[in-house]
C-alpha positions in Angstrom: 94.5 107.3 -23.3 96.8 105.3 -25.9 96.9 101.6 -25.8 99.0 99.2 -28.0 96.5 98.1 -30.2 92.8 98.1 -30.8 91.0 95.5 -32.2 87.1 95.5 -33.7 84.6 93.4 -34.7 81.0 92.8 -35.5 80.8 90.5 -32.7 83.1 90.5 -30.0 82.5 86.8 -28.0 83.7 87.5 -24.5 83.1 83.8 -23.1 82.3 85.8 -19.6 80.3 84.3 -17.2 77.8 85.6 -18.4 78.3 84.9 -22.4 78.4 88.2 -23.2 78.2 89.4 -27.0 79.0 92.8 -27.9 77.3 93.8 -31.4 80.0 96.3 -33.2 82.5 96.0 -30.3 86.5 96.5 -29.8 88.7 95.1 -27.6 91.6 97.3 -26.2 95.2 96.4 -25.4 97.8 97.5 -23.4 101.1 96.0 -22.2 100.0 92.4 -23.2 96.5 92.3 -21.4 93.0 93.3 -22.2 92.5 96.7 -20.7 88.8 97.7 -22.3 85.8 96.4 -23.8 82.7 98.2 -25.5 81.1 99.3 -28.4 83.3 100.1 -31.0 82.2 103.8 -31.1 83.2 103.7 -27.5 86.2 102.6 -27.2 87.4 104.4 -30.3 86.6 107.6 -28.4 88.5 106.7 -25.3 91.3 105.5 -26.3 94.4 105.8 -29.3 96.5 103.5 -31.1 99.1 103.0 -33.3 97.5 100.0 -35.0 93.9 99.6 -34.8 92.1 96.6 -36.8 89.1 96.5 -38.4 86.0 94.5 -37.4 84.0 94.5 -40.3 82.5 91.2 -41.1 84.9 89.7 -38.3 84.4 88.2 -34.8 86.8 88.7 -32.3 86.7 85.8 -30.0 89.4 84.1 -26.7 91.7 81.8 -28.7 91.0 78.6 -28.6 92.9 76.0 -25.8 93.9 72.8 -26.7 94.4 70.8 -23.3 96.3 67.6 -24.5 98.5 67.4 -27.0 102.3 65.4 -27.9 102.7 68.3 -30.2 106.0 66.6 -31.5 104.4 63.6 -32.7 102.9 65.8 -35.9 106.4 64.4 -37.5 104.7 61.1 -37.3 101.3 61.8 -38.8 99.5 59.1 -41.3 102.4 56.5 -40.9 100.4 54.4 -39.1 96.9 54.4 -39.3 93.6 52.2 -39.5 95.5 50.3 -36.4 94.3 49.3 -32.6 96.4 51.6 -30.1 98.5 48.9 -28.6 99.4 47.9 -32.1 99.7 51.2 -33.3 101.8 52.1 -30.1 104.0 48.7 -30.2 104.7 48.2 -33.3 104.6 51.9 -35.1 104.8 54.6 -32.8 107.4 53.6 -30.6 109.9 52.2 -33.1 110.3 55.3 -34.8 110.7 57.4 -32.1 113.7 55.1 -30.8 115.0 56.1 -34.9 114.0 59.7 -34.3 113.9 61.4 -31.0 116.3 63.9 -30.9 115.8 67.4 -28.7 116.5 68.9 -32.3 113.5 66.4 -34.1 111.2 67.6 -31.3 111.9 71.5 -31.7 111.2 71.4 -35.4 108.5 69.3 -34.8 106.9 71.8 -32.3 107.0 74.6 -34.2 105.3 73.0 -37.4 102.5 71.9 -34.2 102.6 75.6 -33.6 102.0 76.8 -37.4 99.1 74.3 -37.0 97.6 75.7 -33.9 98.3 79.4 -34.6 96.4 79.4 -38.0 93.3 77.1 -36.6 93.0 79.5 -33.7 94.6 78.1 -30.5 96.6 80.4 -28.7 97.7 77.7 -25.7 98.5 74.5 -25.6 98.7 71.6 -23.1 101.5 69.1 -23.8 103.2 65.7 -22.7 106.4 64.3 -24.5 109.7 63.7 -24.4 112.7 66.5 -24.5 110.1 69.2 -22.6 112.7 71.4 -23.2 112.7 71.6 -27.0 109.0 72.1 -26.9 108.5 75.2 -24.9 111.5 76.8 -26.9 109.9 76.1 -29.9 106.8 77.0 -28.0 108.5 80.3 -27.2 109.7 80.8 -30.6 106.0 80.5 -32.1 104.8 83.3 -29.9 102.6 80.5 -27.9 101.5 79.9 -24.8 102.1 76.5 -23.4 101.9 74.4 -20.4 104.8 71.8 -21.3 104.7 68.8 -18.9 107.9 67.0 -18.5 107.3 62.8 -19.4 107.5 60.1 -16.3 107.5 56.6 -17.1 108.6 53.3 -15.3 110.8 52.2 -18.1 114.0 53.1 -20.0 113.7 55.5 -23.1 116.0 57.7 -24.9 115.8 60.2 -22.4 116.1 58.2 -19.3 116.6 54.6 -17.6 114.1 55.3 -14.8 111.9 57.1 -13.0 113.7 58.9 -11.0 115.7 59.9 -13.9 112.5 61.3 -15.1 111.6 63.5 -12.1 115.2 64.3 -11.6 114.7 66.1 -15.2 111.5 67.1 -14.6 112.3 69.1 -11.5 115.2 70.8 -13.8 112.9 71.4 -16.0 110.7 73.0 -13.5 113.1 75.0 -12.6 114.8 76.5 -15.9 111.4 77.5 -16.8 109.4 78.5 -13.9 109.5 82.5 -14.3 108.9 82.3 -18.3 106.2 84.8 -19.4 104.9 82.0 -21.9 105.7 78.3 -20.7 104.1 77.0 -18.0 106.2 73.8 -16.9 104.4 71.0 -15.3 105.3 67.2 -14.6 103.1 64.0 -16.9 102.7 60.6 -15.7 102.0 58.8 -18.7 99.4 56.6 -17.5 98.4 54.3 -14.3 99.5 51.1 -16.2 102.9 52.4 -17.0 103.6 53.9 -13.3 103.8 52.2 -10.7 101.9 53.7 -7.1 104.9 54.7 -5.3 106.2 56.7 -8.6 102.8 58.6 -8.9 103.6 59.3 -5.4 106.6 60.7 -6.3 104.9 62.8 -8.7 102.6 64.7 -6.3 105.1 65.8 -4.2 106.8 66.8 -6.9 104.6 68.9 -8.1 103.6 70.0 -4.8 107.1 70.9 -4.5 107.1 73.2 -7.2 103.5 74.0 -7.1 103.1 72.8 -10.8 100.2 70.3 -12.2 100.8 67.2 -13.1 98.4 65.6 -15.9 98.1 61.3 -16.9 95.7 59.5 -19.6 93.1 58.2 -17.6 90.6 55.4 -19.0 91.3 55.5 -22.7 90.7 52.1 -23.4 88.7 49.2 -22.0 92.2 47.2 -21.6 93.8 50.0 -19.6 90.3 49.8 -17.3 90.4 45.7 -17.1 94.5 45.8 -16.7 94.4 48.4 -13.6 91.7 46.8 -12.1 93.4 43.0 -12.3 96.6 44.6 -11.0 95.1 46.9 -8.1 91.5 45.7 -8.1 90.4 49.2 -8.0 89.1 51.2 -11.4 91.4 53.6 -12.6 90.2 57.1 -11.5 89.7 55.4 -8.4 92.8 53.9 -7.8 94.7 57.3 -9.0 92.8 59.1 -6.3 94.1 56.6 -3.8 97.6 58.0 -4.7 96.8 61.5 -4.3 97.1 62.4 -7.3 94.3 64.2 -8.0 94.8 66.5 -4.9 96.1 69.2 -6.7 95.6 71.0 -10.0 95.4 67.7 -12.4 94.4 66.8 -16.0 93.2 63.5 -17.0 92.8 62.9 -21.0 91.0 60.8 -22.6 88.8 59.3 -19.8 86.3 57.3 -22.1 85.8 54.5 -20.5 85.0 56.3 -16.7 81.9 55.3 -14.6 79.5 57.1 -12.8 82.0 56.6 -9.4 84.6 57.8 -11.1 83.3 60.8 -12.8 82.0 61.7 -9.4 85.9 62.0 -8.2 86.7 63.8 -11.2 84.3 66.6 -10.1 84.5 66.6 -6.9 88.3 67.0 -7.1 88.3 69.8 -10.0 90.0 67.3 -12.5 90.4 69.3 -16.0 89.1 66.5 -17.9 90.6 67.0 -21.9 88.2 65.4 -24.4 90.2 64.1 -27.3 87.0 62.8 -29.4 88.8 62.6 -32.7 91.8 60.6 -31.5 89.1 58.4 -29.5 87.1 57.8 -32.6 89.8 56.3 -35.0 91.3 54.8 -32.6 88.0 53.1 -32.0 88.8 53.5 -28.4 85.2 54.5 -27.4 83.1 58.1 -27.0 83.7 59.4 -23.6 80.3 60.1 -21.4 81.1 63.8 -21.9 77.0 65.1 -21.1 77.5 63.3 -17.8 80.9 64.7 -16.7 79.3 68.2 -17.8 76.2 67.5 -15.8 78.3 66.5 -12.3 80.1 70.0 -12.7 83.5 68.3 -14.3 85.9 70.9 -16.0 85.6 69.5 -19.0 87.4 71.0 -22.3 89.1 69.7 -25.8 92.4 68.3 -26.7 93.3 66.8 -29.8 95.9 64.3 -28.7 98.6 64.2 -31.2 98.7 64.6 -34.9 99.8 60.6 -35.1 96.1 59.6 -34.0 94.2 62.7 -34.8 95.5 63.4 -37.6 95.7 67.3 -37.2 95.5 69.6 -34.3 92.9 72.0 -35.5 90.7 72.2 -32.5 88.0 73.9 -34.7 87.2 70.2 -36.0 87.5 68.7 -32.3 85.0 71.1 -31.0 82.6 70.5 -34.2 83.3 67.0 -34.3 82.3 66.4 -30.2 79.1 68.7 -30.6 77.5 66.3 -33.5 78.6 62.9 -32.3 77.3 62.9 -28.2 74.1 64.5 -30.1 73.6 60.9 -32.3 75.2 58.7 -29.2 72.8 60.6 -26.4 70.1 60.9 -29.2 69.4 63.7 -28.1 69.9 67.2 -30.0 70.2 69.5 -27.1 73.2 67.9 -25.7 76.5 70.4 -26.0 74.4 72.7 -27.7 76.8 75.3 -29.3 77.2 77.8 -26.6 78.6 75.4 -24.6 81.0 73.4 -27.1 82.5 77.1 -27.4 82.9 77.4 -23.8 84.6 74.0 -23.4 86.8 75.0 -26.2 87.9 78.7 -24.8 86.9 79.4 -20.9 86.4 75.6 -20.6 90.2 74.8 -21.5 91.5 77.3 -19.0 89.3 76.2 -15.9 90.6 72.8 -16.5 94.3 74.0 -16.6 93.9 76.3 -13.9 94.4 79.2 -16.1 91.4 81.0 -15.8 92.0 83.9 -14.2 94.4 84.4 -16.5 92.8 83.2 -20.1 90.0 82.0 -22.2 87.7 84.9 -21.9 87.8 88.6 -23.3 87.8 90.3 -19.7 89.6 93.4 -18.4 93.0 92.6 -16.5 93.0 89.5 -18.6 96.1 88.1 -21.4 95.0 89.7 -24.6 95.0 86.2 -26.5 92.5 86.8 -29.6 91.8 85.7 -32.9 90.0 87.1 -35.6 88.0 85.2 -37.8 86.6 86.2 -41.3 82.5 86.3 -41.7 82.8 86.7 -45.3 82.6 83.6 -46.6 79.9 81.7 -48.0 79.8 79.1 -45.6 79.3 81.1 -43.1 76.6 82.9 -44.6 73.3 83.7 -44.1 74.3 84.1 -40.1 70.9 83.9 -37.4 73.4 82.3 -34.8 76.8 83.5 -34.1 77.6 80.2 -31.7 76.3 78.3 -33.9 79.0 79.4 -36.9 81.7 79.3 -34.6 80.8 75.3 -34.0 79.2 74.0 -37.2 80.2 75.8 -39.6 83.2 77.7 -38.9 86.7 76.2 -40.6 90.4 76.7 -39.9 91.2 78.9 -42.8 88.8 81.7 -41.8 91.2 82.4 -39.0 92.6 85.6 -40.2 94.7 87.2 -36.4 95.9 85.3 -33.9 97.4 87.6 -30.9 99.4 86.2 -28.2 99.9 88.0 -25.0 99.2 91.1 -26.7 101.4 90.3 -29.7 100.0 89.7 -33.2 101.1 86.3 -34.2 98.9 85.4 -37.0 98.1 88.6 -39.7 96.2 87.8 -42.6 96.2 84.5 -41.6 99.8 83.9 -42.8 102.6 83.8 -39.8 104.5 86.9 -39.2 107.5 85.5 -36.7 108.8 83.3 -38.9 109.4 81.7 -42.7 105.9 79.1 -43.4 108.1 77.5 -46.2 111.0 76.8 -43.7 109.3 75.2 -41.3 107.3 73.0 -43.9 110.9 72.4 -45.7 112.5 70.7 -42.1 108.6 68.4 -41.6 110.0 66.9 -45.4 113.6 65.8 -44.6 113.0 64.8 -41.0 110.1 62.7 -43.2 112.8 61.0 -44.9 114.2 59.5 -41.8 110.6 58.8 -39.8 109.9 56.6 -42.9 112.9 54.7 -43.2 
């Protein structure tokens, strides 16, 4: 039988149910999904292709899914850090997007996102910003996949006065992109402090509408917790479930500063839950109670927020990063052991968006989103564990493929649909006018 592409590897991660590893496998693909795994000798036999890759000292693994991003806010990264978030926010962050946003700022923004992503690895991302438009055709453009939530807030910005103007765009936005192969559209509330009960409300049925998911930050910092609770007298995740909000397929980021109550809900109710540790950490907005959340059965995976608070969106780093630090908070070494900071980073990402049916593991019927990754590199050498690497040693420049949906994004680990040079050239002279 002859299939579009085959592609080898020394170890082939499936992230199945079961963790599989096949030793000196190869992965087939055929009209944009995954139509065979085995032993390299195996498939090799059953199958033919025009372009077969070699495995040697490689590991094939699921791309990696990054489940909370502001992808165009990579534009604003290192103007303002050392700062508390409502500083940083107020007096930084928001002025220069009322210089900036443009739909054309946030395309070219995306796609130097994208160039990030694609060579560190991640083959779908989850974001929330403004112009949702811009960013899946940037998205699009990349070769990524994306679930692109259009913005809802209380309060007039460049793209709207209120928020009904918001979900008025948001359902367009729904719409123009609901049959896309790539783009997943979905609806954001920013946050419970800056909407209102009855506009959350809105933004269920919405969604229910539509049957899209709708995602909020949730319990980021000790004065979002005290500031819903003296307005509704109820904690956060509580009072969000009172709207209904988590009803239907939902994504809370952040959620640091959750209790035991709350994280109960979060399970109970299949909240993706998107652990941003690095934005969290120089933010000093707290470590979130991650071993817990894993331990009540929450879908709990890794975002890393946006480049302005991160500052990169390498989710290598995020899932190293989260590993080691709830090992010296918990004291304890066996919490997230490796295995399971890989599963939060792949499988993990796509249970908490709903996607995993479709993603996160190397599985027959599956999306054929791989990456590659080079062995042969003195870090990652002598090799005893293969999870291991892949957590605490592994760095964004051994990526060497990226495939999307079958298509081969990433080759050698330089980008193939489009100029590296360009898209770094447009990052300079929209720099120009974010630092004015």
């Amino acid at each position: 039988m002859r299939v579009d592409l085959i592609i080898c590897g020394d170890y082939v991660l499936t992230m199945n149910s079961a963790m599989d590893v096949l030793k000196n496998g190869a992965v087939a693909v055929l009209n944009k999904k995954i139509v065979d795994l085995d032993a390299a000798e195996v498939i090799l036999e059953k199958y033919s292709s025009p372009e077969i890759i070699s495995g040697e000292g490689r590991v094939v693994m699921p791309g990696f899914i990054n489940t909370h991003t502001h992808a165009a806010m990579v534009y604003f990264r290192g103007l303002a850090d050392d700062l508390p978030l409502k500083e940083w926010l107020e007096n930084h962050i928001w002025p220069a997007e009322g210089r900036c946003l443009s739909p054309e700022f946030v395309y070219d923004a995306v796609e130097l996102a994208c160039l990030e992503m694609l060579k560190s690895g991640t083959t779908t991302f989850s974001d929330m910003y403004f112009f949702a438009d811009s960013t899946a055709k940037a998205a699009v453009k990349m070769g990524m996949r994306a679930v692109v939530c259009s913005g809802v807030v209380d309060f007039p910005t460049v793209t709207g006065s209120n928020a009904d103007d918001y979900l008025n765009s948001a359902e367009r936005f729904i719409n123009d992109w609901s049959d896309d192969a790539l783009i997943r559209p979905g609806i954001a509330a920013h946050s419970a402090y800056t909407c209102s009960p009855d506009t959350l409300k809105k933004i269920c049925r919405l969604s229910d509408k539509c049957f899209v998911s709708r995602q909020i930050h949730l319990s980021e910092t000790e004065w979002e917790v005290s500031e819903i609770i003296s307005r509704y007298g109820k904690r956060p995740a509580v009072h969000l479930d009172n709207t209904g909000f988590f009803d239907g397929r939902s994504v809370a980021a952040h959620c640091v500063w959750v209790d035991a109550g709350e994280i109960d809900i979060l399970a109970k109710k299949g909240v993706g839950v998107s652990h941003c540790i690095e934005s969290n950490l120089k933010l000093a907005s707290g470590i979130a109670p991650v071993p817990a959340m894993l331990k009540a059965g929450a879908a709990v995976s890794f975002g890393t927020d946006g480049a302005a608070s991160n500052n990169d969106m390498d989710l290598i780093s995020e899932m190293s990063t989260a590993a080691k630090v709830h090992k010296a908070v918990s004291k304890d070494p066996t919490v997230i052991d490796a295995a399971t900071a890989l599963r939060m980073a792949t499988i993990g990402g796509a249970k908490a968006l709903g996607m995993d049916g479709e993603i996160g593991s190397i599985e027959k019927g599956k999306y054929a989103d791989l990456v590659a990754v080079n062995l042969k590199k003195p870090h990652l050498t002598p090799l005893y564990s293969i999870y291991s690497h892949m957590v605490y040693s592994l760095r964004a420049s051994d990526v060497e493929t990226v495939m999307v949906n079958g298509r081969i994004i990433i080759d050698k680990g330089r980008l193939i649909l489009k100029d590296e040079d360009e898209i770094l050239k447009k990052a300079g002279e929209w720099a120009q006018k974010v630092s004015l």
